[in-house]
C-alpha positions as a printed Julia matrix, in Angstrom:
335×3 Matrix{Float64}:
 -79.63  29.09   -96.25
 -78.79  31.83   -93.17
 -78.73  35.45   -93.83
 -76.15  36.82   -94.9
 -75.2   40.26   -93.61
 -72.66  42.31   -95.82
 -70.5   45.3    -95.36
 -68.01  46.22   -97.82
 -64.82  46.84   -96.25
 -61.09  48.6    -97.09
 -58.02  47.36   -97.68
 -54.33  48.9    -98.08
 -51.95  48.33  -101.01
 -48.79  48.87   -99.29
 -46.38  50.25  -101.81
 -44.0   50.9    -99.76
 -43.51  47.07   -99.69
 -40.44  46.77  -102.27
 -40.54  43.65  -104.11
 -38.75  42.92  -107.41
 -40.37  39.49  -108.29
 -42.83  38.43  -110.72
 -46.39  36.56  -109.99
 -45.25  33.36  -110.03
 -46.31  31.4   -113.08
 -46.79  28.05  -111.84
 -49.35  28.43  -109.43
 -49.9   30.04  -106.0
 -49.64  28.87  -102.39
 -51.94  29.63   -99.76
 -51.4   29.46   -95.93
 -54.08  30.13   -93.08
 -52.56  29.94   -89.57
 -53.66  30.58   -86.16
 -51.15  32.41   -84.48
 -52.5   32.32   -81.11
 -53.4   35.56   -78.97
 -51.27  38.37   -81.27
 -51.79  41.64   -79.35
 -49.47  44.23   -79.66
 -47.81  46.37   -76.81
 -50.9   49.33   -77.17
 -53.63  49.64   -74.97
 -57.22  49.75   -76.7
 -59.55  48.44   -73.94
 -60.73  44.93   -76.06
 -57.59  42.9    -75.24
 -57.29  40.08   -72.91
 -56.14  41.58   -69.48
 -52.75  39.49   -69.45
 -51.96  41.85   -72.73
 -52.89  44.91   -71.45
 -49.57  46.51   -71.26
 -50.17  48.39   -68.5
 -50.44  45.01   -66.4
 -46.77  45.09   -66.72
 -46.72  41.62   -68.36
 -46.82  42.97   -72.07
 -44.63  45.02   -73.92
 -43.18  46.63   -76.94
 -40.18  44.11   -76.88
 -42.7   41.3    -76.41
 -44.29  42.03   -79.84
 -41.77  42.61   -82.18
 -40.5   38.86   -80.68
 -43.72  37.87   -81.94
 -43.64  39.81   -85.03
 -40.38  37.9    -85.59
 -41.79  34.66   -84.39
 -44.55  34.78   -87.37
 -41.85  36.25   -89.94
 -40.05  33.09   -89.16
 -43.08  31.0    -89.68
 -43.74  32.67   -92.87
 -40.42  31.74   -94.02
 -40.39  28.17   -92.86
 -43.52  28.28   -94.65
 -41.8   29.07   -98.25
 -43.34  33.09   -98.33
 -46.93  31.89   -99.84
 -48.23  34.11  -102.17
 -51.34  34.21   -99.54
 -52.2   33.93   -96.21
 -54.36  34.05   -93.82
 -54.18  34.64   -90.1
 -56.49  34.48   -87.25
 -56.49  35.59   -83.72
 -54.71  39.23   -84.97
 -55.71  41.83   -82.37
 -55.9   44.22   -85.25
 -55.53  45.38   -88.89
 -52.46  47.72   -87.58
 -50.59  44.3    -86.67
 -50.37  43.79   -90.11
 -49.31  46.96   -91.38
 -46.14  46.39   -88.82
 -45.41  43.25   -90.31
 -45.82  44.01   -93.88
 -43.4   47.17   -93.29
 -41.11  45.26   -91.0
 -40.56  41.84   -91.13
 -42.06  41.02   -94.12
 -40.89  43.81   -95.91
 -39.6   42.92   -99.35
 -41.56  39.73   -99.66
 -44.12  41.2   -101.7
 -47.05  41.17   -99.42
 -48.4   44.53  -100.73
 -51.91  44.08  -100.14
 -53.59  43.17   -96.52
 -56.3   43.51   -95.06
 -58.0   42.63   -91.49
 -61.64  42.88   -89.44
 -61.93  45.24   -86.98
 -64.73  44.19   -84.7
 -66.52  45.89   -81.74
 -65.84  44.26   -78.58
 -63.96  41.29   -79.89
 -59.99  40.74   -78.86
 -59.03  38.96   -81.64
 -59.67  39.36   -85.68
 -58.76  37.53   -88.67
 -56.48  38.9    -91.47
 -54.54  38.57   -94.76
 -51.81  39.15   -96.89
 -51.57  38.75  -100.22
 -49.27  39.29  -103.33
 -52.2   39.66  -105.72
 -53.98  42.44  -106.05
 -57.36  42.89  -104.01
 -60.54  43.11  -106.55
 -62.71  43.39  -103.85
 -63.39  42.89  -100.13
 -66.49  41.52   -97.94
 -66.95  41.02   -94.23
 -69.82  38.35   -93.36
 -71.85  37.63   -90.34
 -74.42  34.48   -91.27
 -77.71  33.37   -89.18
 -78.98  29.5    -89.11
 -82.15  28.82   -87.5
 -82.17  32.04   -85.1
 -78.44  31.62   -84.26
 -75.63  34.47   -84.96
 -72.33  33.65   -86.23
 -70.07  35.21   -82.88
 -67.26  36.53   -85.12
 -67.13  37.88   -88.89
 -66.03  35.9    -92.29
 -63.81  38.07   -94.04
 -63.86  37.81   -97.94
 -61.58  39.13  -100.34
 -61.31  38.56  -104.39
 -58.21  38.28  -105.82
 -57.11  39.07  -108.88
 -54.61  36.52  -110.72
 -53.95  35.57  -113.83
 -55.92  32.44  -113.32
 -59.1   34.99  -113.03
 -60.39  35.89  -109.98
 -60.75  34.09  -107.06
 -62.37  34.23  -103.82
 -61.01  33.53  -100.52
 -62.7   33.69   -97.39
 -61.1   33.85   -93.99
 -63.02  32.69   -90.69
 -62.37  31.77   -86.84
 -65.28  29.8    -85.56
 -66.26  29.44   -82.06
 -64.45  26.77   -80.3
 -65.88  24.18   -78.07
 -64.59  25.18   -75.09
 -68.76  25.71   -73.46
 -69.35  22.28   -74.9
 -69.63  20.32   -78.3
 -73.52  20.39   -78.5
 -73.75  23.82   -76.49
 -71.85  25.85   -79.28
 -72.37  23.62   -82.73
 -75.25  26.54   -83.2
 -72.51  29.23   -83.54
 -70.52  26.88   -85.62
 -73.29  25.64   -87.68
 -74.29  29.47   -88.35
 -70.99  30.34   -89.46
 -70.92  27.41   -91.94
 -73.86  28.8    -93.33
 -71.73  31.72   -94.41
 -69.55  29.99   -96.82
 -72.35  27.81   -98.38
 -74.42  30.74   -98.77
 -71.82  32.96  -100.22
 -70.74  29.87  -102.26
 -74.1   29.62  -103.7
 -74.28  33.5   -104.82
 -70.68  33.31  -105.97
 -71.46  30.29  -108.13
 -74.85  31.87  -109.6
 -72.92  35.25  -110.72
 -70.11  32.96  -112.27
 -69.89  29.55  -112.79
 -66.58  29.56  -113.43
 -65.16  31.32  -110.31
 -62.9   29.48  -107.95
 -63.59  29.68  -104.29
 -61.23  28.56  -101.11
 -62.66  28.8    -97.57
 -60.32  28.62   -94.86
 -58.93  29.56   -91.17
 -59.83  27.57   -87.91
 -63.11  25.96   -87.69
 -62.83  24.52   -84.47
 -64.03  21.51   -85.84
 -62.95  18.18   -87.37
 -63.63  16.51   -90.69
 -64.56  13.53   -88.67
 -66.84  14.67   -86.2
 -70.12  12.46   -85.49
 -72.86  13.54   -82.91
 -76.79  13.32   -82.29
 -77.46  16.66   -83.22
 -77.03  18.43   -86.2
 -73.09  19.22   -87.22
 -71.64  22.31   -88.87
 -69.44  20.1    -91.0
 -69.91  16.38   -92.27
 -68.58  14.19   -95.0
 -70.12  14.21   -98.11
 -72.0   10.72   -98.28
 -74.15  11.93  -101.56
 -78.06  12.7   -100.04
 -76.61  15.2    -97.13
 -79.14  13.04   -94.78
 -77.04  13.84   -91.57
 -78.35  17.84   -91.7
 -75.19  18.9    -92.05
 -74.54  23.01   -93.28
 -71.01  22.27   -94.59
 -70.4   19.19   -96.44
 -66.64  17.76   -97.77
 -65.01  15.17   -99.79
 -61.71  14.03  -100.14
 -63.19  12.62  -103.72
 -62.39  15.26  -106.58
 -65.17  14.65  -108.49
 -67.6   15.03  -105.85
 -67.0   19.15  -105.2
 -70.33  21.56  -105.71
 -70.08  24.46  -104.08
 -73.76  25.72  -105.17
 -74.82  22.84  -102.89
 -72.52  23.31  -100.26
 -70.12  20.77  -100.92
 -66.25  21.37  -101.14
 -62.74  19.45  -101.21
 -60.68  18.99   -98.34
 -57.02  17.83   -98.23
 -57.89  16.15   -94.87
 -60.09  13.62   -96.62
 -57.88  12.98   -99.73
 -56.48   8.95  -100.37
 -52.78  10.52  -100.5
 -53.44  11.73   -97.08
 -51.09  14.81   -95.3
 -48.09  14.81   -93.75
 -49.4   15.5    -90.16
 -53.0   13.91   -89.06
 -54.04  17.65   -87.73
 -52.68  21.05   -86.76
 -53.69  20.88   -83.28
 -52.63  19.0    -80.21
 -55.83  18.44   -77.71
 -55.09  15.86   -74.71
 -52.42  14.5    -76.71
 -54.59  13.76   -79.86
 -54.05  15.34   -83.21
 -56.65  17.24   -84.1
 -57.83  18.65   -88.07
 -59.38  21.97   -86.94
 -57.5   24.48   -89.07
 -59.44  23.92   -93.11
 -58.59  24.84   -96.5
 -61.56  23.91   -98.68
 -61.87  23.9   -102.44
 -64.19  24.13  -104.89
 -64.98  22.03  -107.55
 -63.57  24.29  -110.57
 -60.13  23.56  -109.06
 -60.52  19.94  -110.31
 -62.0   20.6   -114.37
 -58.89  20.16  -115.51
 -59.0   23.38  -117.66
 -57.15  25.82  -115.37
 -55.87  26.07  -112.16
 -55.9   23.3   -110.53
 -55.37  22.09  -106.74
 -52.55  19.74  -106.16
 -51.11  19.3   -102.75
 -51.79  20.44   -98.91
 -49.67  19.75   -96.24
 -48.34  20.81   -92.4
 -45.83  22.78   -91.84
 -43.8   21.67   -89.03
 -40.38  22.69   -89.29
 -39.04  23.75   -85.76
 -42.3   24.26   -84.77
 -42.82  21.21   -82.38
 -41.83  20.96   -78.83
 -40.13  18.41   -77.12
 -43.16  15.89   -76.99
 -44.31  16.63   -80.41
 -47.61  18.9    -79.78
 -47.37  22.36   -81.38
 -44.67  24.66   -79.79
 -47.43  26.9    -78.53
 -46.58  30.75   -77.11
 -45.9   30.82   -73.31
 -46.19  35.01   -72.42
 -44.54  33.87   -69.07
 -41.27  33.03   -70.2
 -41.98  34.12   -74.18
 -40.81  30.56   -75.97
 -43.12  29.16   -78.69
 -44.8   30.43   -81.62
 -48.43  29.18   -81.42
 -50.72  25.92   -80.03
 -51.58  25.74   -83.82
 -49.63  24.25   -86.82
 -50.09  26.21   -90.28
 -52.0   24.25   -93.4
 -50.8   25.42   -96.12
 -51.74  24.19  -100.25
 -50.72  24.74  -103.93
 -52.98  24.81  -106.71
 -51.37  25.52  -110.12
């Protein structure tokens, strides 16, 4: 198992967030999405140089089109009770949506990283109240994770449960090149999965955001994520099933929708050289399939008005400002 590197963190309760609506009682829906490159119009020295606003390309207008892009999103999306976003600039992004364009919708606790150096964070809203919250960095055989897990418990009135939030490295340097960084953020959810399940073995734990990897990948070194073939021969860190009964998150082994017989609505979330690709994860543990409580019971894509004229993902364009992002959300219910 990697080290595990812990910092407790702070999140707001926005009460200024009217909302007249009770928890809902038959289940909740979660949502991670990859909103691609959401900067506002504020110069803090980290962003990418095309958003520095003083480049004249980026402005105040520009965001709150974005801000109203994602609100838009959100509602195509059915208002999940949580959510979880990646490739935020910063926490303050979400404060402006929660008190803007969300406002009303019940989103009154959020959270985000805030991390030295690094352009782009990972957030979340949620409708449940916040128990706790954890940011993560994880090591695997000498290798760093490049960007944070974030963590939070949530408190429902299925019990608590844990959610964590990550944006691995992508594979833009090369596959084999950058599995390390992938492989040592894996390590973070099956070692926090394993401490999780120790404390309480009847916690429920969903790890999600965009792993910039596939449930199908296959290569001569060792992966960050395989299927679950029993023995975990292939080296794998992560392992996942599409077979409910197969889920154990103490030895690193978790459901995903991508691998279930139903199947999804959409074979991935993002387009690469006109391929589908399954890069954006919600994984489950097993305690969502006992049968005594909450249980999972769908996933799907959500692709309404979201797809350009050839299909792919309407991604954002900052030249002429069309699109929303080069990923599709993945969004699930368990009840």
């Amino acid at each position: 198992m990697g080290h595990i590197l812990v910092i407790v963190l702070c999140i707001t309760a926005a009460g200024c967030s009217q909302w007249h609506g009770a928890y809902p009682e038959e289940g909740i829906e979660i949502l991670t999405y990859n909103v691609q490159d959401l900067f506002d119009a504020q110069y803090d020295g980290d962003e990418y140089p095309e958003y520095d606003p003083r480049s004249g390309r980026w402005d105040a207008p520009g965001y709150h089109l974005r801000l109203s892009r994602l609100r838009d999103v959100v509602a195509r999306s059915g208002y999940p009770d949580i959510i979880l976003l990646q490739e935020i600039e910063k926490p303050g992004i979400l404060d402006d949506l929660v008190t803007g364009y969300l406002y009303g919708q019940g989103y009154r606790y959020r959270g985000g990283t805030s991390t030295q150096g690094s352009a782009i964070e990972v957030g979340i809203l949620s409708r449940y109240p916040v128990m706790q919250v954890l940011l993560h960095r994880g090591e695997h055989h000498g290798e760093s994770s490049p960007r944070p897990t974030m963590e939070v418990v949530l408190d429902t009135p299925w019990g608590a449960i844990h959610v964590l939030n990550a944006h691995w490295k992508s594979k833009i340097d090369g596959d084999e090149q950058t599995e390390p960084a992938r492989r040592a953020c894996a390590s973070v959810i099956t070692g926090r999965a394993a401490e999780i399940r120790e404390q309480d073995g009847d916690a429920y734990i969903i790890a999600g955001g965009d792993f910039n990897t596939t449930p199908y990948e296959s290569g001569c070194y060792p992966l960050a994520v395989a299927q679950w073939d029993g023995g975990g021969d292939c080296g794998a860190v992560l392992y996942i099933t599409g077979d409910p009964a197969q889920p154990d998150a103490a030895e690193g082994v978790f459901f995903s929708p991508w691998l279930q017989e139903v199947g999804m609505n959409l074979p991935g979330t993002y387009m690469y050289r006109g391929d589908w690709e399954a890069i954006d994860h919600l994984l489950f543990c097993e305690n969502f399939f006992t049968g005594e409580s909450l249980e999972f019971c769908e996933a799907y894509v959500v692709d309404e008005q979201l797809l350009d004229a050839w299909g792919s993902p309407a991604g954002w364009n900052l030249d002429n400002r069309e699109g929303y992002s080069d990923h599709l959300p993945l969004g699930a219910v368990v009840r």
